[in-house]
C-alpha positions as CSV (number, residue, x, y, z in Angstrom):
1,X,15.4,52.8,30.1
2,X,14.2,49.0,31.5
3,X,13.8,47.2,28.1
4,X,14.6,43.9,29.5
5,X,11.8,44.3,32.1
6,X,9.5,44.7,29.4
7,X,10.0,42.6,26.6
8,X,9.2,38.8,26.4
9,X,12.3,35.6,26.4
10,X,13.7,35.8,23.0
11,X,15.1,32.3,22.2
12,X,18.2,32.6,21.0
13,X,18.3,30.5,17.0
14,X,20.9,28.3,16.4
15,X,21.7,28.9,12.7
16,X,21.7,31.8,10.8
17,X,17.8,33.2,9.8
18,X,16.4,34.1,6.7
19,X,19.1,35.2,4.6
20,X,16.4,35.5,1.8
21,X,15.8,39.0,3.4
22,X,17.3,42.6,2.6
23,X,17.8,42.7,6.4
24,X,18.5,39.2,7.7
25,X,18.6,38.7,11.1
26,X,22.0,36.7,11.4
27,X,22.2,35.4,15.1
28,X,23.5,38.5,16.9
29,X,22.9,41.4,14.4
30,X,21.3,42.7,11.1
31,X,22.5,42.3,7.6
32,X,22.2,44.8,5.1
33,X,21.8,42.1,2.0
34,X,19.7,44.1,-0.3
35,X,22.4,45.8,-2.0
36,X,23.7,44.1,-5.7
37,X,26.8,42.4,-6.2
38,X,28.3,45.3,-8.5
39,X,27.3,48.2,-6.6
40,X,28.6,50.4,-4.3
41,X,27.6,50.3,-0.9
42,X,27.3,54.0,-0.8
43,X,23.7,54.8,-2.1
44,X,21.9,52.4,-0.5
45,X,23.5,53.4,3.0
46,X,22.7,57.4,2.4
47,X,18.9,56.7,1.8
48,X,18.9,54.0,5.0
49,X,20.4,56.6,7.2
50,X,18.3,59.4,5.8
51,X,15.6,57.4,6.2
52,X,16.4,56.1,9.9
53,X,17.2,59.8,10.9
54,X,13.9,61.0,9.5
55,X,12.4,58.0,12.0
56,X,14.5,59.2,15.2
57,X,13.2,62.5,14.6
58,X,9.7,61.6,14.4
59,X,9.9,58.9,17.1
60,X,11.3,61.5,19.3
61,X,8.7,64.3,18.7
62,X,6.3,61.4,19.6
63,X,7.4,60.8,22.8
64,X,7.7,64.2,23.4
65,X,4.3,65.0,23.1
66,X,3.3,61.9,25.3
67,X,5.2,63.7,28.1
68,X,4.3,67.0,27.8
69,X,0.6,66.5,26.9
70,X,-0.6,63.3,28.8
71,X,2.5,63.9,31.7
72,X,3.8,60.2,31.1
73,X,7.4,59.5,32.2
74,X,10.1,58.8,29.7
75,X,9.8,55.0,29.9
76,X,6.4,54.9,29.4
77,X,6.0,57.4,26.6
78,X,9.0,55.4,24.8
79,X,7.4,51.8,25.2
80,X,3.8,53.8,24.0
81,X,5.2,54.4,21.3
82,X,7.5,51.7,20.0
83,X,4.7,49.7,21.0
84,X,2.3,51.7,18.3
85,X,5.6,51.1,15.9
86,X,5.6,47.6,16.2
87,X,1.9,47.2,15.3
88,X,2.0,50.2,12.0
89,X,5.0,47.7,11.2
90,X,3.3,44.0,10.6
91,X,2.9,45.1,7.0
92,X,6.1,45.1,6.1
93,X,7.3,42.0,8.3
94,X,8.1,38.3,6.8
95,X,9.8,35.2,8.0
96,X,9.3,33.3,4.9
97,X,11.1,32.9,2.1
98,X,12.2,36.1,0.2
99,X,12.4,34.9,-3.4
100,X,9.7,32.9,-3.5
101,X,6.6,33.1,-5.3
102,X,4.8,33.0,-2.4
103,X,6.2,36.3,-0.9
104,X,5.2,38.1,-4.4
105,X,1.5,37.4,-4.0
106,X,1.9,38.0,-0.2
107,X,3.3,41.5,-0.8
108,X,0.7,42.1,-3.4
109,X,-2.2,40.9,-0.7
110,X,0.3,43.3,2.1
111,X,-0.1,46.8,-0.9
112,X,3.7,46.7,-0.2
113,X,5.6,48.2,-3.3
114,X,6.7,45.4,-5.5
115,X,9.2,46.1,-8.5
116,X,10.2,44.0,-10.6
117,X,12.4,45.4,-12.6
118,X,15.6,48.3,-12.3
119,X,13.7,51.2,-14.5
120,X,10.5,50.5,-12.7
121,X,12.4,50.8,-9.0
122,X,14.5,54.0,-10.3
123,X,11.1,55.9,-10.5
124,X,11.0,55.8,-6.7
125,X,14.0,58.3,-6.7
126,X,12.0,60.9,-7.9
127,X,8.5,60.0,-5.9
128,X,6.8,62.4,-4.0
129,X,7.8,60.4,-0.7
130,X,11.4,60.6,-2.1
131,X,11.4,64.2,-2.5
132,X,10.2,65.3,0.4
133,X,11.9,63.0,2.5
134,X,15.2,64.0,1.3
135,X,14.5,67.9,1.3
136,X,13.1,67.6,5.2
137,X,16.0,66.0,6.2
138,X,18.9,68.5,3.8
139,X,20.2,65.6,1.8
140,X,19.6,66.4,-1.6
141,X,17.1,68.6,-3.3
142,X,14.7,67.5,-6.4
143,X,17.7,68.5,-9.1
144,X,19.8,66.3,-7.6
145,X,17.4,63.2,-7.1
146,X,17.0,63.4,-10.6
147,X,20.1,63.7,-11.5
148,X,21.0,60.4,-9.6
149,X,18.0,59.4,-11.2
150,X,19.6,59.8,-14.4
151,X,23.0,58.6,-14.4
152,X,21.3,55.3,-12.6
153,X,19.1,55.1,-15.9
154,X,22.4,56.0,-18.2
155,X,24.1,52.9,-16.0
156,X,21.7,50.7,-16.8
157,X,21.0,50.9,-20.8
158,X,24.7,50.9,-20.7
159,X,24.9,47.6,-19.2
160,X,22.1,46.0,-21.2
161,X,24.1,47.6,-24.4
162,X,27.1,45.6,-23.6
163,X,25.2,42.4,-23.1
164,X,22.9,42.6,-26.4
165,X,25.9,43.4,-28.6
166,X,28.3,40.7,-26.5
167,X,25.3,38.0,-27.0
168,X,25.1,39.1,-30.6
169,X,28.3,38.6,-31.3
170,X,29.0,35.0,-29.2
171,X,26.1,34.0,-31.8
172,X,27.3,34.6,-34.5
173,X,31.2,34.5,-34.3
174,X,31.0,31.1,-31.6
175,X,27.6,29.5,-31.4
176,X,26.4,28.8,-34.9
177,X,30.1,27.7,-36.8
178,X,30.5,25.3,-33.8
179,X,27.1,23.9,-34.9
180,X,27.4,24.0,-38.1
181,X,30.5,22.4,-37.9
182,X,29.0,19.3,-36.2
183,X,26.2,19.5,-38.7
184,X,29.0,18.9,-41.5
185,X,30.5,16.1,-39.5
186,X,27.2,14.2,-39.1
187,X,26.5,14.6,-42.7
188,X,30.0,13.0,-43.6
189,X,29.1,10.1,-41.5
190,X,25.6,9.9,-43.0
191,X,26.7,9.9,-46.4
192,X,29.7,7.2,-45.3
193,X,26.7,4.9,-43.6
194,X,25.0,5.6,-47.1
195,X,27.5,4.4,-49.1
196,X,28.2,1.0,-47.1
197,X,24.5,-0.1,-46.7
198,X,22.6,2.0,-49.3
199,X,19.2,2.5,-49.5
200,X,19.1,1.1,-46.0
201,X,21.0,3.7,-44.5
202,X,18.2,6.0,-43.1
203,X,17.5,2.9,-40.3
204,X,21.1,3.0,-39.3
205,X,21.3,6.1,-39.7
206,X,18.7,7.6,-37.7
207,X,20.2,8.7,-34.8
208,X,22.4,10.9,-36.4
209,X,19.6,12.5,-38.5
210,X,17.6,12.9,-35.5
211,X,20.9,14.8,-34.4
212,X,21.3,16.6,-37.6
213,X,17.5,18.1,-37.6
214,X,17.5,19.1,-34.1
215,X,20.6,20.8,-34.6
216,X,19.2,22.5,-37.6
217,X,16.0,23.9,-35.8
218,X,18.0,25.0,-33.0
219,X,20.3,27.1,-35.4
220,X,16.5,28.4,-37.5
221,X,15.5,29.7,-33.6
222,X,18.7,31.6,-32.7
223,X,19.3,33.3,-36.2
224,X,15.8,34.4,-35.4
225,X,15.9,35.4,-32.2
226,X,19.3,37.0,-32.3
227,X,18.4,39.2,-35.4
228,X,14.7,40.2,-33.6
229,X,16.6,41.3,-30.4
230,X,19.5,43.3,-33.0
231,X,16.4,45.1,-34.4
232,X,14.8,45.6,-30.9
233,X,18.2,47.1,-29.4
234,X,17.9,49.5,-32.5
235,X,14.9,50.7,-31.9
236,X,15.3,51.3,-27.9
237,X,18.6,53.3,-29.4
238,X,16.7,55.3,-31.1
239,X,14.7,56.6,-28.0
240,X,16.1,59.8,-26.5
241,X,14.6,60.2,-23.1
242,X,16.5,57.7,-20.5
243,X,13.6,56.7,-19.1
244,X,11.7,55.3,-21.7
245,X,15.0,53.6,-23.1
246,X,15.6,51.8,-20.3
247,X,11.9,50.4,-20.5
248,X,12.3,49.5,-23.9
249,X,15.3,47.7,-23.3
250,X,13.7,46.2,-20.2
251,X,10.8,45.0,-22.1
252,X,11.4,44.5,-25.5
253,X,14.9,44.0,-25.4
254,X,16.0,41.9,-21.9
255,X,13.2,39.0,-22.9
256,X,15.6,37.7,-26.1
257,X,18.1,37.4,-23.4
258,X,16.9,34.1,-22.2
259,X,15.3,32.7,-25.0
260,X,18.6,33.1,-26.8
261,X,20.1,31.1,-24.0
262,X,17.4,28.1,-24.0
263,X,18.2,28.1,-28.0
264,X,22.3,28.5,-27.0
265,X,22.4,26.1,-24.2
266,X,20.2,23.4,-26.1
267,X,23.5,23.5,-28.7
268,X,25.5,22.9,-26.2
269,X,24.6,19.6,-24.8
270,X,24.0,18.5,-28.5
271,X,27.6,19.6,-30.1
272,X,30.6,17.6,-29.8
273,X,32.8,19.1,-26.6
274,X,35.9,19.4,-28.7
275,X,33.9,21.7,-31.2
276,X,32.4,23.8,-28.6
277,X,34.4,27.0,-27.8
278,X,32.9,28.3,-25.4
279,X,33.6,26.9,-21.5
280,X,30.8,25.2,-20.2
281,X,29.2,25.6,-16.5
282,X,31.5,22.2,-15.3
283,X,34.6,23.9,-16.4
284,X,33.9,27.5,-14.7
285,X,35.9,25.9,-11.4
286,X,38.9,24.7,-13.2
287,X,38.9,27.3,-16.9
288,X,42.5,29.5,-16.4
């Protein structure tokens, strides 16, 4: 087969390309870099090859039926049809970046799939597409697409489980005494400043008053938030099919996460550093 003859100069790039894409193109080869940090390789390899065997087939009944119907030669039937291939293809093709806005309202312009979220992209296991893709090709059968489907789902309320209960309890048992503790200690120097210039105090005192009520409303906020994600996570417990617990810990649950961490983080650059017990992004590199 005489590719070279028939493709244009490719220039060569210098640095590494787009590695904002699940397949970068990384100077001399593809990257697989769609797969999470804490997952196997495994899965996501099965459905690519399933799904690249599935194309060799078609591609080569295609071709095929070039030369036996229209009498082409091979070379010409192959180049007819990955020439068809690359045009069905522009859809799906980007060179911008990846996790940028601008590619979520491109792929919504493209009617590519876009989902946000794990529950809502472990529905595609079970897809018609899905189904039939991996029956044609003797992978797996509907039974056991849901039952990946499944365990994926159990995975992931498992994982949000830990984190709601963990963040409840670094609340409680870390974040709020080490507050409250530096709320006591501005108070003793308020009421020291009191006694030495009396009613004049609240001038020279009003930094640390400042101090004290932003503390305070920060504290108000995570109680609040904290005990409206506890009684969220009890609700999506009480659910009994996967897949609706997973939304409802998606949804109503996952949300507190990071208002509980504005509220958290917002403590933390207002608290004394010897009070706070919890190691700080600047410490990560050097904590033992």
């Amino acid at each position: 087969l005489n590719v070279v003859g028939k493709i244009p100069e490719i220039l060569l790039d210098n640095t590494d390309r787009n590695r904002t894409s699940p397949f970068a193109f990384t100077g001399n080869k593809f990257e697989m870099r769609g797969v999470g940090s804490k997952m196997n390789c495994a899965k996501p390899m099965t459905i690519l090859n399933t799904i690249v065997a599935k194309q060799l087939t078609d591609f080569k009944k295609e071709v095929d039926a070039l030369i036996d119907k229209k009498k082409l030669k091979k070379d010409e039937a192959v180049f007819n049809v990955l020439r068809e291939y690359i045009k069905t293809s522009k859809r799906i093709r980007f060179e911008g970046d990846g996790y940028g806005i601008e590619w979520q309202e491109e792929a919504r312009r493209r009617k590519l799939s876009f989902n946000k979220n794990t529950p809502e992209a472990l529905q595609v296991i079970t897809s018609k597409e899905s189904v039939e893709l991996f029956k044609e090709m003797d992978v797996m059968n509907e039974v056991e697409l849901k039952a990946h489907q499944e365990v994926e789902l159990g995975a992931y309320i498992f994982h949000m489980q830990i984190e709601g209960r963990v963040l409840g309890e670094m609340v409680y048992n870390h974040i709020i005494p080490a507050a409250l503790k530096y709320q006591n200690t501005l108070l003793k120097n308020i009421n020291g400043l009191k006694e030495v210039y009396g009613a004049a105090h609240k001038k020279v005192a009003e930094p640390q008053l400042n101090i004290l009520e932003q503390i305070a409303e920060h504290v108000s906020q995570l109680k609040k938030l904290t005990d409206e994600m506890t009684d969220a996570r009890r609700r999506a417990n009480s659910m009994s099919a996967r897949n609706k617990k997973a939304q409802a810990y998606c949804n109503n649950v996952k949300p507190y996460f990071e208002s509980i961490r504005e509220q958290s983080d917002a403590l933390e650059k207002l608290v004394a550093d010897e009070l706070w017990p919890l190691t700080k992004y600047r410490e990560m590199l050097f904590a033992k």
